[in-house]
Structures are given as structure tokens and as C-alpha cells.
N, C-alpha and C positions, 0 to 999 in steps of 0.2 A: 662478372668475374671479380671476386679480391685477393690480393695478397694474403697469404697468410705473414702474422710478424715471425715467421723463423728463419726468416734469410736465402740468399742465393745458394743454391746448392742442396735446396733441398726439394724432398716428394713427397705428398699425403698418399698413402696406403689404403685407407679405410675410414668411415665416419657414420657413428651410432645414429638411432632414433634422435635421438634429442640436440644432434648436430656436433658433438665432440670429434675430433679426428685426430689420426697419430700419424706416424710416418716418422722420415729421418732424414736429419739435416748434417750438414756437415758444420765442426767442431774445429778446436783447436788442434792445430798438426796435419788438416788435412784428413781425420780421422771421422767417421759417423756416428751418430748418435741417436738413439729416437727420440720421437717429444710427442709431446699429449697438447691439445689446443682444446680449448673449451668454449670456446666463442668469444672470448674477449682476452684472455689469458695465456700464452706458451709457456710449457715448462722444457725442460729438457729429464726424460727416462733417469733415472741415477741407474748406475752398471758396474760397481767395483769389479775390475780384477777382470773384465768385457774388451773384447776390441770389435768393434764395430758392433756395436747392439742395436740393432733395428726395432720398429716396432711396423706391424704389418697389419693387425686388425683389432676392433675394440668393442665389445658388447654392451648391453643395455645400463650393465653396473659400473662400466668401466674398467672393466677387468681387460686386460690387454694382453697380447699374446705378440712373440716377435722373434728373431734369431740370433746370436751372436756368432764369431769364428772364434775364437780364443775364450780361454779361462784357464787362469790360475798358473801362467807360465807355460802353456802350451798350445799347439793347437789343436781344436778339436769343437767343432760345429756343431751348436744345439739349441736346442728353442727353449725360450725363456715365457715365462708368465711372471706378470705384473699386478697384484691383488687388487690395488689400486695407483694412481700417478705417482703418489709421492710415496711410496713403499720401494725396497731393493725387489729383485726377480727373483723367484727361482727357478729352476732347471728341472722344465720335463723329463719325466725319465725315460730309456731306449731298453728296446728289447737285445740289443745286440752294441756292439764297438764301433759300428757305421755312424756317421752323423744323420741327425735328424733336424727338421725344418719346421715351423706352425705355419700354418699358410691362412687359417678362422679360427676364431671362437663365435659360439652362439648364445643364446640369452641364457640360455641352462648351464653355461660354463662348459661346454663341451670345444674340446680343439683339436682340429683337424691339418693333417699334414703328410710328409712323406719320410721316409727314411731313404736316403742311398748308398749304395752296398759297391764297392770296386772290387769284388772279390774276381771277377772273370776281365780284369785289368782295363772295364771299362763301366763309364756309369750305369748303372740301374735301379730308376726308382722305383721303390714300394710304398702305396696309401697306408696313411696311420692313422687312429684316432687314439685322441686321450679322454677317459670319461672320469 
């Protein structure tokens, strides 16, 4: 067993063929963050305008897939893809105003996840996939 160097407070999520992993530590404020480890390297995710951006799984290219709770002044829960480590996210898109979660990506770039709905004033998830 080793340490990964991203400090106390943190959890690896997922780790590619070729031994990369991500996951999410905790940040200044008490806040999370994700980070990409490459075998010798930690980075921390970049997330403008993100509270609490996770990262949760990562594919052959390094394309990375994860969640946020906020953006842009509000909130409002959704999954982020990461093209590569050092690139900002962008935000999968939803079929509806429920939040949504990535939970894989695969080596073809495909991500997988759920959407939950409170419409009947309690949760219930539905599987999504993004292709």
C-alpha cells in the first residue's frame, strides 16, 4: 500500500490501464476538489465557478468524468467532463431540470450515470448515458 501525495482528506475514485487515478481531496476552506495522479505527479482538477467538483472516473485517454453541486451562483448538481487534466470541464448536458451525476466513462468516451428527479417529493433515480 502507498500514499498517494494528495493529502488527508482525501479518496481515489477510479484508476485507468496505465495506472493514472483521480478522485477528491480536500482544499482550502474545508472545500473538495478533484485531482488527477499520474504515477509520480498530483495535480488538482481546475473548476472555476465549481463547489465541490469531484472527479470519480478516468479512461484510457484520460478523459475524466466527475460532479459538481454549484455553478455560476447557484445551485444546481451536474456532471462535469474533463478532456484532459490540465483543461477546465464542461457540463454534460440533462434532459430535464433534475440534477444529474457521471458515475464512468469508457475507453470510447462514453459516460454513464443517473439523473434524480424529486418530483413526487422524494428521490428517484433514473440511468443515463451520455454518448
Amino acid at each position: 500500500m502507498t500514499y498517494l501525495p494528495v493529502g488527508v482528506g482525501s479518496t481515489a475514485t477510479d484508476i485507468n490501464g496505465i495506472g493514472h487515478v483521480v478522485g477528491s481531496r480536500k482544499v482550502a476552506g474545508g472545500y473538495l476538489a478533484g485531482f488527477f495522479w499520474n504515477g509520480s505527479l498530483a495535480r488538482t482538477l481546475r473548476a472555476p465557478n465549481e463547489l465541490n467538483p469531484q472527479a470519480v472516473a478516468v479512461n484510457a485517454d484520460d478523459v475524466i468524468v466527475g460532479n459538481s453541486e454549484f455553478q455560476y451562483g447557484r445551485y444546481d448538481a451536474h456532471a462535469l467532463l474533463w478532456s484532459s487534466p490540465g483543461e477546465l470541464p464542461s457540463t454534460l448536458p440533462r434532459l430535464s431540470e433534475w440534477p444529474v451525476a457521471a458515475a464512468d466513462i469508457n475507453d470510447a468516451g462514453v459516460v454513464v450515470g443517473s439523473e434524480t428527479s424529486y418530483a413526487t417529493g422524494y428521490p428517484q433515480s433514473r440511468a443515463v448515458i451520455w454518448r
